[in-house]
Every structure is written in structure tokens, then in C-alpha cells.
PABA-840890 format. One record per residue (C-alpha): x, y, z; chain. Coordinates in steps of 0.02 Angstrom, whole numbers. Layout:
((X, Y, Z), A)
...
END
This chain:
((3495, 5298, 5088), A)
((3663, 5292, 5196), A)
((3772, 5465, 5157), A)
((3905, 5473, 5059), A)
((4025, 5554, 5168), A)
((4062, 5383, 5233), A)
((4165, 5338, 5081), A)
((4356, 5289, 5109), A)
((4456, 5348, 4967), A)
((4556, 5263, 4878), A)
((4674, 5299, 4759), A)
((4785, 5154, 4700), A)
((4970, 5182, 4603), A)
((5090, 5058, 4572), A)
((5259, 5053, 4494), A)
((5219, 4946, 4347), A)
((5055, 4891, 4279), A)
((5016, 4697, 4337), A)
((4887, 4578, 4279), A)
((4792, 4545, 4437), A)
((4722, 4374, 4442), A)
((4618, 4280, 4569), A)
((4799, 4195, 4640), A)
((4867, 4333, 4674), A)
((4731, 4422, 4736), A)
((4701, 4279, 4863), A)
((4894, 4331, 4923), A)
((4829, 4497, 4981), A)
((4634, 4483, 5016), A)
((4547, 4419, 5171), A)
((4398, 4346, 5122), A)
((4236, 4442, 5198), A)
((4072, 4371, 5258), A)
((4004, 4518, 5294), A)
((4056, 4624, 5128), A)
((3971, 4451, 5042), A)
((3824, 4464, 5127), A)
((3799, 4675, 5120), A)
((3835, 4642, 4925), A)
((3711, 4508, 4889), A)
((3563, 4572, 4991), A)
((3588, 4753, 4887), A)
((3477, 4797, 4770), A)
((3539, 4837, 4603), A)
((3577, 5026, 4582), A)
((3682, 5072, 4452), A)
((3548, 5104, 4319), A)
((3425, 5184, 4458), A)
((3571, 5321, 4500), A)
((3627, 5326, 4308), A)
((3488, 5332, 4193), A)
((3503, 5329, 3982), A)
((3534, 5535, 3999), A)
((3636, 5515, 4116), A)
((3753, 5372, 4031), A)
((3751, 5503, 3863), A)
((3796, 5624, 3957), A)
((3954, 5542, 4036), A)
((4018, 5494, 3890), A)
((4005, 5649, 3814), A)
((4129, 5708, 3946), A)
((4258, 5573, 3928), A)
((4266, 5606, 3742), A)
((4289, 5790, 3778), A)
((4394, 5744, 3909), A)
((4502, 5619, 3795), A)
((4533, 5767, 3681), A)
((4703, 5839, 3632), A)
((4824, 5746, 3731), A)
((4814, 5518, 3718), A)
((4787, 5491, 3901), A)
((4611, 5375, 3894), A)
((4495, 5356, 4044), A)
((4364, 5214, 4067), A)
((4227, 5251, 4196), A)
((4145, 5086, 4292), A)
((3994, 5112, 4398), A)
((3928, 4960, 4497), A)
((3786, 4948, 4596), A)
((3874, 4783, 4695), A)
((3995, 4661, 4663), A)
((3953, 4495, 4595), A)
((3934, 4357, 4775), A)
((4110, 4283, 4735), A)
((4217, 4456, 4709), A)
((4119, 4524, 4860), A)
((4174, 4386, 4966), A)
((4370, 4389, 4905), A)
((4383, 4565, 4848), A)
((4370, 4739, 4924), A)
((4342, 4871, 4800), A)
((4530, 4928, 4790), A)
((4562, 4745, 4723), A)
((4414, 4746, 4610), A)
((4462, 4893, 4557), A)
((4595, 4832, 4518), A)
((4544, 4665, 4444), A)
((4424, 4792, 4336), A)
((4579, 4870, 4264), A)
((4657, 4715, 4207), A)
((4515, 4624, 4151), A)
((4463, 4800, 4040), A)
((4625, 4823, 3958), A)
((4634, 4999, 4041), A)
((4820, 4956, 4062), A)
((4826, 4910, 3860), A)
((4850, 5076, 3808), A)
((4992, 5136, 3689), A)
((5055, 5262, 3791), A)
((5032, 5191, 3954), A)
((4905, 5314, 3978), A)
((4745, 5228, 4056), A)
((4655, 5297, 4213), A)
((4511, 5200, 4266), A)
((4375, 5284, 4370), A)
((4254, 5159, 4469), A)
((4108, 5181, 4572), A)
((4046, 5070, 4692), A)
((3853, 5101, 4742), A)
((3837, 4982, 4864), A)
((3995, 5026, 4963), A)
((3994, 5200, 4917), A)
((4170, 5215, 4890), A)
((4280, 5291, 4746), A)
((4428, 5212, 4650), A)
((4537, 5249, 4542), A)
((4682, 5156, 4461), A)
((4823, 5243, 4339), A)
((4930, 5163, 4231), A)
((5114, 5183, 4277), A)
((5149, 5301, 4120), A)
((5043, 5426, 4211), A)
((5118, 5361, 4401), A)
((5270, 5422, 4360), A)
((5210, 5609, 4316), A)
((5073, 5630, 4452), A)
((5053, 5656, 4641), A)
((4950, 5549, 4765), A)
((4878, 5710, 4799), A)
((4801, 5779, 4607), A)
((4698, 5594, 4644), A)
((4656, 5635, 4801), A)
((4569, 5793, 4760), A)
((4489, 5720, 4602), A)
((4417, 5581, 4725), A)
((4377, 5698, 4875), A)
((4272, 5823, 4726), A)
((4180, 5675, 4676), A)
((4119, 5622, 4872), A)
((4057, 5799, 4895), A)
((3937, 5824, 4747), A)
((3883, 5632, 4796), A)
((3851, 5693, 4953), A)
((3749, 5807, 4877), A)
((3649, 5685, 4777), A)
((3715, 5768, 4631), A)
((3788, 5597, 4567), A)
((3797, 5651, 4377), A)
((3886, 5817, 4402), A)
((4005, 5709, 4502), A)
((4055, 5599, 4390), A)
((4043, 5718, 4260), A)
((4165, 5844, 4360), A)
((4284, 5722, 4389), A)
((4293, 5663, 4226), A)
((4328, 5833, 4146), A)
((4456, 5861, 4317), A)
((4541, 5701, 4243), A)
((4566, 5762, 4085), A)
((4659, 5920, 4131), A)
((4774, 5808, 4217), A)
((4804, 5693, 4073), A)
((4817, 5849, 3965), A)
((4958, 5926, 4073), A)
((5045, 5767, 4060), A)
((5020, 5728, 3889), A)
((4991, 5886, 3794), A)
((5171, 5877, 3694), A)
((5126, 5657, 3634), A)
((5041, 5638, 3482), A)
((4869, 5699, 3458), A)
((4805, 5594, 3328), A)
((4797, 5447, 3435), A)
((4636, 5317, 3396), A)
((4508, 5292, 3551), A)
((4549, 5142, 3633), A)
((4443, 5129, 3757), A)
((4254, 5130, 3760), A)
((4189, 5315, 3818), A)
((4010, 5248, 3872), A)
((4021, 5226, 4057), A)
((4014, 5034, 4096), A)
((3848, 4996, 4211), A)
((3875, 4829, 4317), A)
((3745, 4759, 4420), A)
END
């Protein structure tokens, strides 16, 4: 098993939320052989590193994470991409293509943060929705992403999720601690397992 101190990270902010769809993703991406090729020989991992347990458990912490303030957080963990996003995408833009095709950027408030894991790459995402852009640093992401790599590192891969989760809420909770409170769930709190 490779290290995880390999991981790039990526944190991805933009001014306004936008759809992202396979034209315009075609703009920007270069397809990849060689990420289409590492992605379809990899075995499928997300359930192996993220058993039942481990799923509960992760939920558990976006709901307490989700409390008091309406900021909403949606964790995906994949073990690889599908062969035709691995071969066009690179996993900022699936990321990215995650948080459109989720409704993460559907949120009242403008409040969705979406937290994805890729296995197979071992890198770290995450995408916020521009209500949150406008309040936040490239650095509070930064050290939510950099937290995560370490316990990974570690092999401790549900206290890292679960970590960052919580350190994602305090953010949100800054930022939205004076919206209202009695805001419905509107996104699922069960980590999405892909692949």
C-alpha cells in the first residue's frame, strides 16, 4: 500500500456555483491514459477502508457536525473512478462533477461543502459552495485537508474523516451561527461509498 503523504491537495473555490457538465469539462481536461489505466486495474477499496461501523460512524459526525448553524456537508469516498471519468477527469474535476451531479450546490443557503476521497489516487477534495467562498480563506481548507493526509498517513482513515468532518463543522458554525437553526437536512449524512 503506496503512503499517503503523496497526496496533492486540493481545495477548489469558485466565485459562483456552476453546473459542470462533460462539455465543459472537456474545455479544461486533458484526457489521461495513464490515470485510465491506474483506475481500471485498481481494486475496489472503498468498502475495504470503510466498513458498516465505520460508515455509522461518519454519519454520526456529519449530523453532529450539521448541528446549530445550516451549513450541510456531503462526504464521497471512492475507491476509483468509473474507466470514462478516469480517462477525462482528474479528481479536482470529478470532484467537481460530484458536486453538481449531488446537488451539494442545491442548498438554501448556499451552504454546501462537499468532502471527497479518492482511494485509488489518494488525494483529498473539497468543493464549497460560493455562500461559504465568500466568508472563508484558502487557508481554513487547507488545514482541514492537510489534518486529514496526516491521520491517513497514519492508517487511521476513520479518525480522519471523522476529524475533518467535525473540523468542518466549526467552520460552517462560525459562518453560520447567526442563520436560522431550524433548517431541514438536505443532504444525505451517510457517507456515499463509490466503487
Amino acid at each position: 500500500l503506496r503512503r499517503w503523504r503523496s497526496i496533492r491537495v486540493m481545495v477548489t473555490t469558485t466565485e459562483t456555483t456552476e453546473i459542470v457538465t462533460k462539455p465543459k469539462l472537456d474545455e479544461v481536461m486533458q484526457p489521461s491514459f495513464k490515470r485510465w489505466l491506474k483506475h481500471l486495474l485498481h481494486m475496489p477499496a472503498s468498502k475495504r477502508f470503510f466498513n458498516q461501523q465505520d460508515q455509522h460512524a461518519i454519519a454520526q459526525s456529519v449530523a453532529a457536525a450539521e448541528q446549530g448553524h445550516v451549513g450541510e456537508i456531503q462526504v464521497v469516498i471512492e475507491g476509483h473512478m468509473p474507466a470514462r471519468e478516469a480517462y477525462y477527469l482528474d479528481t479536482r474535476g470529478r470532484a467537481k462533477q460530484l458536486f453538481a451531479e449531488l446537488g451539494v450546490w442545491d442548498t438554501e443557503w448556499n451552504s454546501g461543502i462537499l468532502l471527497y476521497l479518492n482511494l485509488c489516487e489518494r488525494k483529498v477534495e473539497i468543493v464549497i459552495d460560493r455562500g461559504i467562498q465568500q466568508a472563508t480563506t484558502q487557508l481554513v481548507w487547507d488545514e482541514v485537508c492537510q489534518s486529514i493526509i496526516a491521520k491517513m498517513a497514519q492508517q487511521q482513515y476513520r479518525q480522519a474523516l471523522l476529524d475533518g468532518v467535525i473540523q468542518i463543522g466549526r467552520i460552517l458554525e462560525r459562518f453560520y451561527a447567526n442563520k436560522i437553526q431550524d433548517q431541514n437536512d438536505e443532504l444525505e449524512n451517510a457517507p456515499i461509498m463509490l466503487n
